[in-house]
C-alpha positions in Angstrom: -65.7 73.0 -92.7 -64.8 69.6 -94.9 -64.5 67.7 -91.6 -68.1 68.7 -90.9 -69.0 68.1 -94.2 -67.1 64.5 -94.1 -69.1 63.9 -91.1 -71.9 64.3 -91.9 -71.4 62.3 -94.9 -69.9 59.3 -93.4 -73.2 59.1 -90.6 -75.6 59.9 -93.8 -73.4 56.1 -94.8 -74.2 54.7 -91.7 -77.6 55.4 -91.8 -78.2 54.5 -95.1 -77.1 51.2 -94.3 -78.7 50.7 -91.0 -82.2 51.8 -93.1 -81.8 49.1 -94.8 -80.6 46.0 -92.7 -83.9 47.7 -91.1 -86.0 47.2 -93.3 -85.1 44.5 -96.0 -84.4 41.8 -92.6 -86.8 43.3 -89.5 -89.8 44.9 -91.0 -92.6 42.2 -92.2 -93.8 42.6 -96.0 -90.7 43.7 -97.6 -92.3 43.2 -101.7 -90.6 45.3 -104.9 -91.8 48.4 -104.0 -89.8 48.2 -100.5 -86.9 46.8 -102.3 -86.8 49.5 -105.1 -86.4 51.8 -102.4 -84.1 50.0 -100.1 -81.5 49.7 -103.4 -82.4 53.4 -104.0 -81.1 54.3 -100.6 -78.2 51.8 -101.2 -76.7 52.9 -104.3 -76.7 56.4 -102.5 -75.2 55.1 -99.8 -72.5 52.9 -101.9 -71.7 56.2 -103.6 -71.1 58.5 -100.8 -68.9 56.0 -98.6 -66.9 55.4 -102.2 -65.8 59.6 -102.6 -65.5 58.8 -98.7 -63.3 56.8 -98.3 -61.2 58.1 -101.5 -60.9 61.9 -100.0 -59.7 60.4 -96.2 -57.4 58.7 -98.1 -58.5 55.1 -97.5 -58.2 53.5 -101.0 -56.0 51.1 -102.3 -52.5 51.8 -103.6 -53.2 49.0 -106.3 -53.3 50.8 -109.5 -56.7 48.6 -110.4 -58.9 49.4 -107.7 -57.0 52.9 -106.7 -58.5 54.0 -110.6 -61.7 51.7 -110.6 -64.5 54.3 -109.7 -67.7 52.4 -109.8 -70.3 54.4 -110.5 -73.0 54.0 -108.1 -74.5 57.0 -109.0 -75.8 55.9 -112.5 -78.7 53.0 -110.5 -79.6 55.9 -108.2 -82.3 57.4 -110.5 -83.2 54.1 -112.2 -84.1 52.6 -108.9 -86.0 55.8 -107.7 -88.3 55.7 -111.2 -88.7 51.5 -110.8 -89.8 52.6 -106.9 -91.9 55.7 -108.5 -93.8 52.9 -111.1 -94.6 50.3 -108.6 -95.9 52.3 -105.8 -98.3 54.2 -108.2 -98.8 50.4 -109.4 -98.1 51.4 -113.6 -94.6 49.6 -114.3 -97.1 47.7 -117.1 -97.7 50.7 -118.5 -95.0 52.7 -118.9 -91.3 51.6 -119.9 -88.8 49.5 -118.0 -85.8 51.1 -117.8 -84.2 48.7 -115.0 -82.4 46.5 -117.9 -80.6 49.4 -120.0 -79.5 50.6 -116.6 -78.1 47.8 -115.5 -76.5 47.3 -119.0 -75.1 50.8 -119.5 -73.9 50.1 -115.6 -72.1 46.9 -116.5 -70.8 48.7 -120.4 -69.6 51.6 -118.0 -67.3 49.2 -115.6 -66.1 46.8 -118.2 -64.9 50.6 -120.7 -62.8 51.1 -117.0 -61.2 48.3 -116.6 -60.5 48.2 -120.2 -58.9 51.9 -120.0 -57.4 50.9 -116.6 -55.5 48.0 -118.0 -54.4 50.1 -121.6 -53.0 52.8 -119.1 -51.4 50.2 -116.4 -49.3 48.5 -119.5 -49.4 50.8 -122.3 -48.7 54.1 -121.2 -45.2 55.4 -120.5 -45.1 56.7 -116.8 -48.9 54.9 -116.0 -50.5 58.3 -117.1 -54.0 58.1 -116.0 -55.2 61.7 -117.5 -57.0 59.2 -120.4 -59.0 57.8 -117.0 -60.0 61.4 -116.1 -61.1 62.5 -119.2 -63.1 59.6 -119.7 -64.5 60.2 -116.2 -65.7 63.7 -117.0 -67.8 62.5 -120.6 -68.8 59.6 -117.8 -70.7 61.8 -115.6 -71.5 63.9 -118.5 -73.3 60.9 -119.6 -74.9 59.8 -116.6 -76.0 63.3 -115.3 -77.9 63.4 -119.1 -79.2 59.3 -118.8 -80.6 60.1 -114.9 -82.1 63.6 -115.5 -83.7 61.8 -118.6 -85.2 59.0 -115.9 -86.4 61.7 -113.2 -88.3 63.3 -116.0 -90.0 60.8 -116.6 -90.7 59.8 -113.4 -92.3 63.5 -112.9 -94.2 63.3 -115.5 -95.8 60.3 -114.7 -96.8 62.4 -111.1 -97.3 65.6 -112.8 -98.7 64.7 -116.1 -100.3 61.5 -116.8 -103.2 61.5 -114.2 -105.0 58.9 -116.1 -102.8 56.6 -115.1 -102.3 57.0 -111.3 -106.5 57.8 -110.9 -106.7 54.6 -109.0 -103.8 55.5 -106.8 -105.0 58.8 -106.3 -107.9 57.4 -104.2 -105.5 56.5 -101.5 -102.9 59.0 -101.5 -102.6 62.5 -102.6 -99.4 61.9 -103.4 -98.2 65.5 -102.1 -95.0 64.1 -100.3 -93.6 62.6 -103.4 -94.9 65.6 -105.5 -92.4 68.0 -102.7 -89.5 65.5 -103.4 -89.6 65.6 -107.1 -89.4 69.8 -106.5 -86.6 69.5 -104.3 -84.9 67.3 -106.8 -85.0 69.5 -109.1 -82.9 71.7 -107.2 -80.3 68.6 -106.2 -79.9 67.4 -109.9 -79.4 71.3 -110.7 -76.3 71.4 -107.7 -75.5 68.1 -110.4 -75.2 70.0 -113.0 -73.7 72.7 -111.7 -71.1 70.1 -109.9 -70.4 68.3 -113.4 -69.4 72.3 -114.9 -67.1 73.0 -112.6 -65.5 69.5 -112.9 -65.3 69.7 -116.2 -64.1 73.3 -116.5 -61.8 73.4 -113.6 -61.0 69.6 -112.4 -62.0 70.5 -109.2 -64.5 68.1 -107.1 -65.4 70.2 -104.1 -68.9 71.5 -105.8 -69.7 67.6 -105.4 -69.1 67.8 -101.8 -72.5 69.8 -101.0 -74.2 68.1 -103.6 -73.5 64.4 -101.9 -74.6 65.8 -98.6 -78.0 67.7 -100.0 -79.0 64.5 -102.1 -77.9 62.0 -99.5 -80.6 64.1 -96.6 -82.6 64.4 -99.5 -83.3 60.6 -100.4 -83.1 59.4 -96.9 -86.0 61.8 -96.3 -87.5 59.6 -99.3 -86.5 56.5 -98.2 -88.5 56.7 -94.1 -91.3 58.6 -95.8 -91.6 55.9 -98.7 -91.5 53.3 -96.1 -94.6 54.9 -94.2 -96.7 56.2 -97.1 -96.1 52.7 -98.5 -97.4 50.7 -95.5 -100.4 52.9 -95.1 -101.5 52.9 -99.0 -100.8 48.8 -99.3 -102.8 48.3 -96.4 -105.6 50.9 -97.2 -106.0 48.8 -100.3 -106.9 45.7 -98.1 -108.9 47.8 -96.0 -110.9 49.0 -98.6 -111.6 45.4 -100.3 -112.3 44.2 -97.2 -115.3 46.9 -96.9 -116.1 46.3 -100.3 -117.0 43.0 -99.4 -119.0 44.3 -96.5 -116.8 42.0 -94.4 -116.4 44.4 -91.4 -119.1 47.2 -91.4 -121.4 48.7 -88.8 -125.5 47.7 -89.2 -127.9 50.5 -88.0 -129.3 48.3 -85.4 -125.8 48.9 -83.8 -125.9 52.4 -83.7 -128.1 53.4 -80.3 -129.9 56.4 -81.0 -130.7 58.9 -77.8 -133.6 61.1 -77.4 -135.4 62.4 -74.9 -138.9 61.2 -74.7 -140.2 64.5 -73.2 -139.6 66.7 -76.0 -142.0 67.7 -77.9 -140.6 66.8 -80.9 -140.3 63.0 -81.5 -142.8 61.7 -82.7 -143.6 58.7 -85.7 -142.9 60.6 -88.7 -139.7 62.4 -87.0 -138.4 58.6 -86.1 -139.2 57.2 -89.6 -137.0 60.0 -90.9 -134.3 59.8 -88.7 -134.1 56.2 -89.4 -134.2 57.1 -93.1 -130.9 59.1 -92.6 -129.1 56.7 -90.6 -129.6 54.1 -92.8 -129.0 56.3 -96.0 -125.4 56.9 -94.6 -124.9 53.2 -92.5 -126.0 51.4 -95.6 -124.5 53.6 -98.4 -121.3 53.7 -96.5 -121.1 57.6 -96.6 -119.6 58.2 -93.6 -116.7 56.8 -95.0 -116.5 59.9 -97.1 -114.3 62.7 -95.8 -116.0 64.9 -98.5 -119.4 63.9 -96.9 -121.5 67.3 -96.4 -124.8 68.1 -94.7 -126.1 70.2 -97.9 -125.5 66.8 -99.7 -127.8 64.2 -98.0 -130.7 66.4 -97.1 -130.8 67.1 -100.6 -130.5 63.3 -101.7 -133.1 62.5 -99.4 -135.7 65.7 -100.4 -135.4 67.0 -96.9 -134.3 71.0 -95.7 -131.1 71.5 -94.6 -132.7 73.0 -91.2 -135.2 69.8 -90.7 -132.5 67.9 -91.8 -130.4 69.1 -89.1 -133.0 69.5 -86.3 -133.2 65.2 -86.6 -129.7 64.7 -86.4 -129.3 67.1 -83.6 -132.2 65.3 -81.6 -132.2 62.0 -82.2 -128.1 61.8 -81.5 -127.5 64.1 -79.5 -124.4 65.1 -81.9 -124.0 68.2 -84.6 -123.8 66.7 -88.3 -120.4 66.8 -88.1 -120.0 64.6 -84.5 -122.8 62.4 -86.0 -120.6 61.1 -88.7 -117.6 61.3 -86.9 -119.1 58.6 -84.2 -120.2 56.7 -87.3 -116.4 56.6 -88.6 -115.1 56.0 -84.7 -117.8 52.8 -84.7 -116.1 51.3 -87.6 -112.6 52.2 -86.2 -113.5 50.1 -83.8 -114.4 47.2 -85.3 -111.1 47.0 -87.3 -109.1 47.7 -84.1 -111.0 44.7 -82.6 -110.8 42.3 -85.0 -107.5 40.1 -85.1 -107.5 39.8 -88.7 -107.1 43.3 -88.9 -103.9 43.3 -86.0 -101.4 44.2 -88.2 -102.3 47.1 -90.2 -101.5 50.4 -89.3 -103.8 52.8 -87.5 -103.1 55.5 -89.9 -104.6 53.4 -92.9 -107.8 52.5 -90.6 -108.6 55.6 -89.5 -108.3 57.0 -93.2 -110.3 54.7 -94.5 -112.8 55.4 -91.6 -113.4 58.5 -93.4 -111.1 60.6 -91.5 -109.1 62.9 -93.7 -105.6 63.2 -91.3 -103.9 60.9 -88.3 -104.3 63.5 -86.0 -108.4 64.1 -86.7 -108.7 60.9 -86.3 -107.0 60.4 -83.1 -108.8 63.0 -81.6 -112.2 62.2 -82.8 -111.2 58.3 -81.3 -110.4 60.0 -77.9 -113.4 62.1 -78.0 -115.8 58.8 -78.4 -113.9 56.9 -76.1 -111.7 58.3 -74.0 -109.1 56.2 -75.2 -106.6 56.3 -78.2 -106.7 53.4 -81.2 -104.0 52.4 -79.7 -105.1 51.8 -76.4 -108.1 50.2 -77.5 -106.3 48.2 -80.0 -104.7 47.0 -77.0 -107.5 45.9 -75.0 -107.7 43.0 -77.9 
């Protein structure tokens, strides 16, 4: 079982790493949020090849580095909450707790070496059992300092809605709301772990904890890097239709009727082109909330008439009607060059479209092709 365990652990390492060679020196717009993560997934990683490498019995047999446990640990949390403030964009207005980290870090390895060096010329025999007992109020410490940190990183999720409103607009926020549960569950293994330690002196109860966290926040680490991407470049999106810079007209949108029915006629076209451009020139349709009940009642019209125009003079249900309206302006971003490296995901959702996988099939319904295939095309 422990060389399953210290397998798993040792590719966990590897792929910790490999994320982030991956994404600090391949992947294009690598800013503070990435970077928060990337160290995030570091320090984990640093950690895990550390007890690694100490258990197969690959440490030094200098007395200096054989006792210097650095603890990597301690700027896991701190670099998760810096991640947390930055991709909810509120590190300016909550508190920075990056610098004390760093400090009680730095406090933490200087007290070792100090201990280290008392013990390797002042104690009879080299007895290191002052080391370990400062070890144990060590993790004592830092299990306290981090479950401190992820509190407050919960609550900013949790809690403090006014501040992540704006953020809310773009992300529910769910995936990160499912980590924060399942970390409460890791940091209680912690706590658990840090008991039996300091009870017993046995470190096996850390061996299932390094494995949970470590699939744990590399889980965090690939979705942070996708939710990321999509929500910085759904921002853009969004200014750039703010700014009406790439938006369907209604003289682009071919209506289809058939002239022998009985009935079109002038007042039925009027009001038909009183919809369209009500939801063209409002941009509704880029509402995934958008409902039928809604517009015929903005626009003093029966839900039944409402829906007889749409029917007729598009040829679509309500719900088709505004999904070819969202597919039009897919297509416009997938078109446009300027728009050639943003992800498909974030166009489609700000289309309108609630999920990836409505959107794709809405796309393929319209045209027969996926955004990517058409994206291709250009």
């Amino acid at each position: 079982m422990d060389s399953i365990i210290n397998f798993l652990l040792i590719a966990g390492v590897i792929q910790g790493f490999a994320f982030n060679l991956i994404t600090m020196f391949v992947k294009k717009k690598c800013d503070r949020v990435i970077v928060f993560l990337n160290l995030t997934v570091l320090f984990i990683s640093l950690n895990n090849l550390q007890r690694w490498l100490i258990d197969n019995g690959y440490s030094s047999d200098l007395f200096v580095l054989k006792q210097l446990l650095i603890p990597w640990y301690l700027l896991i949390f701190p670099m998760f909450y810096a991640f947390t403030t930055h991709f909810l964009r509120v590190q300016d207005k909550v508190n920075d707790f990056l610098k004390m980290s760093l400090i009680i870090f730095t406090a933490e390895i200087v007290i070792r070496l100090c201990l280290i060096s008392y013990v390797y010329y002042e104690i009879p025999d080299r007895d290191t059992s002052v080391i370990y007992n400062y070890t144990k109020i060590e993790d004592v410490f830092n299990l306290i300092y981090s479950i401190f940190l992820f509190v407050n990183a919960s609550l900013i999720i949790f809690r403090r809605h006014h501040l992540i409103a704006y953020i809310l607009s773009y992300d529910d926020l769910n995936w990160i709301k499912w980590f924060i549960r399942l970390g409460v569950v890791v940091i209680g293994f912690w706590a658990v772990a840090v008991f039996i330690k300091t009870l017993t002196g046995n470190e096996d109860a850390y061996m299932f904890l390094r494995l949970s966290s470590s699939i744990l926040l590399y889980w965090m680490g690939y979705q942070g890097i996708y939710k990321y991407n999509v929500l910085r470049d759904r921002i853009v999106l969004r200014s750039s239709i703010d700014a009406n810079d790439v938006l369907i007209t209604s003289s682009e949108i071919i209506d289809s009727q058939n002239e022998a029915d009985d009935f079109f006629n002038k007042k039925h076209d009027r009001d038909f082109e009183r919809i369209k451009d009500h939801i063209i020139q409002n941009k509704l349709y880029l509402d995934p909330l958008l409902s039928m009940e809604t517009l015929a009642s903005d626009l003093g019209m029966s839900k039944s008439y409402f829906s007889k125009l749409i029917n007729s003079y598009s040829d679509y249900n309500f719900s088709d009607y505004i999904n070819s309206l969202r597919v039009a302006q897919a297509k416009k971003f997938l078109a446009n060059d300027e728009f050639s490296e943003y992800t498909i995901v974030a166009i489609g959702l700000e289309c309108g479209f609630n999920s990836k996988s409505t959107f794709y099939s809405a796309f393929k319904k319209f045209t027969s092709k996926t955004p990517t295939a058409y994206r291709a095309e250009y």
